[in-house]
C-alpha positions in Angstrom: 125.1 252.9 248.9 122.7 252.2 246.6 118.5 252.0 246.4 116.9 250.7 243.2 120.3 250.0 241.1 120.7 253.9 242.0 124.2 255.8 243.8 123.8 258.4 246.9 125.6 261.4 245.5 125.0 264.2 247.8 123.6 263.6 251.9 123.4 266.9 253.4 121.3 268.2 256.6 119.0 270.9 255.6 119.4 273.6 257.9 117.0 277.1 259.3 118.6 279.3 256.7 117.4 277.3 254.0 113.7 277.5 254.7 111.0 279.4 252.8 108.4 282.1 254.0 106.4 278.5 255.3 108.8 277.5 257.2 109.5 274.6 254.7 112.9 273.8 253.1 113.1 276.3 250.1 112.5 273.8 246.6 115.6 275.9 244.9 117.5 274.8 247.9 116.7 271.0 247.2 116.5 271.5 243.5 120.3 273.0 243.4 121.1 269.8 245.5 120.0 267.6 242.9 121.7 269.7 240.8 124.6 269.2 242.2 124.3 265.5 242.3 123.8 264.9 239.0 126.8 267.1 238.3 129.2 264.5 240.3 127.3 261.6 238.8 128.5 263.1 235.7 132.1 263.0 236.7 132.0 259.5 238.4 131.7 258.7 235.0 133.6 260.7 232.7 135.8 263.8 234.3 135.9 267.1 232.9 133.0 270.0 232.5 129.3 269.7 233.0 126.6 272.1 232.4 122.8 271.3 233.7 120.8 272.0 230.1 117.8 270.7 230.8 115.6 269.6 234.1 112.5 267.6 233.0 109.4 265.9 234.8 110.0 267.6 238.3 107.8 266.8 241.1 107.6 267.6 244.2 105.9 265.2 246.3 106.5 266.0 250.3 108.2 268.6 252.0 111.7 268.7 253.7 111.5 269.9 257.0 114.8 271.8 259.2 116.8 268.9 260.6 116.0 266.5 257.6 118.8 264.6 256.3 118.5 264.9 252.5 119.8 261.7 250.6 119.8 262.2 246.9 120.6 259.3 244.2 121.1 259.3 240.7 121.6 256.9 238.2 121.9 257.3 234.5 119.4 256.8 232.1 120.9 257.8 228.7 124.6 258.5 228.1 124.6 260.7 224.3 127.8 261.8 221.9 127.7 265.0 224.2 125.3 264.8 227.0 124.0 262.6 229.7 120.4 262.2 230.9 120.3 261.4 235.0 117.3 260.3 236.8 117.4 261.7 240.5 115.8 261.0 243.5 115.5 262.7 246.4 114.7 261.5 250.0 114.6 262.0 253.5 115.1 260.5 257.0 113.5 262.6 259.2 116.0 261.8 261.9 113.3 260.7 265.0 114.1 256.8 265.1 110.5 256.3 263.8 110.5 256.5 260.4 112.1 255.6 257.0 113.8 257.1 254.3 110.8 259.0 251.9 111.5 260.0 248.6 110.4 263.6 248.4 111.5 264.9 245.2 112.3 263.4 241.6 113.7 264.3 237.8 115.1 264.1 235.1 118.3 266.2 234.4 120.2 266.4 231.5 124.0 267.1 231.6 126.4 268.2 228.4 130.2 267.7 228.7 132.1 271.0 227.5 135.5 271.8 227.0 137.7 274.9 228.2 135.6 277.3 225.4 132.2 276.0 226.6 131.6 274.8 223.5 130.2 270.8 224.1 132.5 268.1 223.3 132.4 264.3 223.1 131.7 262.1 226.7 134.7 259.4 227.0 133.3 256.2 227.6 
């Protein structure tokens, strides 16, 4: 599936024992999602060894309530000697029939490829 040229990596329900002290879906929760995302967008395109290095213009724009099903998409905005950059995107469907998908969280994430000695090494293209 795709929404604006970008691919759903991850859709997972976010559950009661991943709320914060408001009763809110913890942002590390959703944050280590996108995380996650980004790591198998990585992979799609060339296999091996990813580490996140950088996470850059965050935002958090709603919340993500128990319940929620959490659609995140990725799609890659720069592809380096050693490193990708991945724009992901968040969103929700609240599940209640009424409403549609809403893009609660965004970012950029940058990915390096590294080898077996976690020293980085060159992304096959």
């Amino acid at each position: 599936m795709t929404l604006n040229n970008s691919t759903l990596s991850v859709s997972v329900i976010a559950m009661a024992s991943d709320v914060n002290s408001n009763g809110d879906i913890f942002g590390g929760w959703l944050l280590s999602q996108m995380d996650l995302a980004g790591t198998i967008s990585c992979k799609n395109n060339d296999p091996g060894k990813y580490v996140t290095v950088a996470i850059d213009k965050m935002k958090f724009k709603r919340h993500v309530s128990i319940g929620d099903l959490v659609k995140i998409y990725t799609s890659i905005v720069s592809i380096g000697n050693t490193s990708i950059v991945i724009r992901i995107n968040a969103n929700v469907d609240r599940l209640d029939g009424d409403s549609e998908e809403t893009e609660v969280t965004e970012g950029l994430f940058t990915y390096v490829k590294i080898d077996n000695k976690r020293t980085p090494t060159t992304i096959q293209l």
